[in-house]
C-alpha positions as CSV (number, residue, x, y, z in Angstrom):
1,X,2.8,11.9,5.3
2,X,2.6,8.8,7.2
3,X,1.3,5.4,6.6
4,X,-0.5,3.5,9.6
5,X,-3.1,0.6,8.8
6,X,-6.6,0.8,10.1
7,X,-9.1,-1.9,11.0
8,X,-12.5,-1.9,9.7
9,X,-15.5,-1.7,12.5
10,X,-18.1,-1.3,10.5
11,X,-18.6,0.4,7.1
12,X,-18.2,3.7,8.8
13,X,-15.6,3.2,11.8
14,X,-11.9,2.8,11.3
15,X,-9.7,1.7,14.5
16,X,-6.2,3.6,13.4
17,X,-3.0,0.9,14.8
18,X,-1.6,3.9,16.2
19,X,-2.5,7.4,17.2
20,X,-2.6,10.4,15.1
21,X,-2.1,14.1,16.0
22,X,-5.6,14.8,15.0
23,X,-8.1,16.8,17.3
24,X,-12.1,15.0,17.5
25,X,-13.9,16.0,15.1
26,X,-10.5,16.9,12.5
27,X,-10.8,15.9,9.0
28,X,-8.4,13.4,7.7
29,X,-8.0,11.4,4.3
30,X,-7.5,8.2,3.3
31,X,-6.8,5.9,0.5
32,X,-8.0,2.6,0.0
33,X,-7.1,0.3,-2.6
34,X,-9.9,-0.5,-5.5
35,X,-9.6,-4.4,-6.9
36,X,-9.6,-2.5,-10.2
37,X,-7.0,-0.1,-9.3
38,X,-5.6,0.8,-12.5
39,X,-1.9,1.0,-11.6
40,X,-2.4,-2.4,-10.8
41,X,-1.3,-3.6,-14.2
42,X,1.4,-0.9,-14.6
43,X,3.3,-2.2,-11.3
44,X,3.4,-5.5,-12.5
45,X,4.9,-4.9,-15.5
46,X,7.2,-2.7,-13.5
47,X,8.1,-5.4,-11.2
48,X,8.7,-7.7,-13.8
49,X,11.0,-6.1,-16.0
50,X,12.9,-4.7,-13.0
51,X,13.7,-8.3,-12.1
52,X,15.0,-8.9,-15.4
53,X,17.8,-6.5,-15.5
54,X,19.5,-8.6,-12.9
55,X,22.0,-11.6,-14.0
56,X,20.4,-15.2,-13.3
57,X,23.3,-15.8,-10.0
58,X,21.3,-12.8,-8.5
59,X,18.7,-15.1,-7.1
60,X,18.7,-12.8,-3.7
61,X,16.3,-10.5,-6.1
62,X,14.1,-13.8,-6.9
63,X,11.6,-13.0,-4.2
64,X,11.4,-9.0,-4.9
C-alpha cells in the first residue's frame, strides 16, 4: 500500500500528487479522515503517555 495526497476539485474529482498504476475506469479506495474519527482520542492519549516515558534532559522528544 502506498500513501499519496489528493487535491479536492470538486466533491467528486480528486487530482492524485502523483500517478498511480491504475487503468481508466479501475476502482480504487480511499480513506479520508472524519472530524469525529474515533481514534482520534486513543492517539492522543497514546502520544502523551509515550512522551512521558522519556527523562525530562530528553527534550529532543519535546516536539514528537
Amino acid at each position: 500500500m502506498r500513501l499519496i495526497s489528493a487535491k479536492i476539485i470538486d466533491k467528486t474529482h480528486l487530482e492524485l500528487s502523483q500517478p498511480i498504476a491504475a487503468e481508466p475506469g479501475a476502482t480504487i479506495e480511499i480513506s479520508i479522515p472524519d472530524d469525529a474519527d474515533e481514534m482520534r482520542d486513543w492517539r492522543e492519549l497514546a502520544r502523551h503517555n509515550a512522551l512521558t516515558a522519556y527523562a525530562d534532559e530528553d527534550s529532543v522528544y519535546d516536539e514528537l
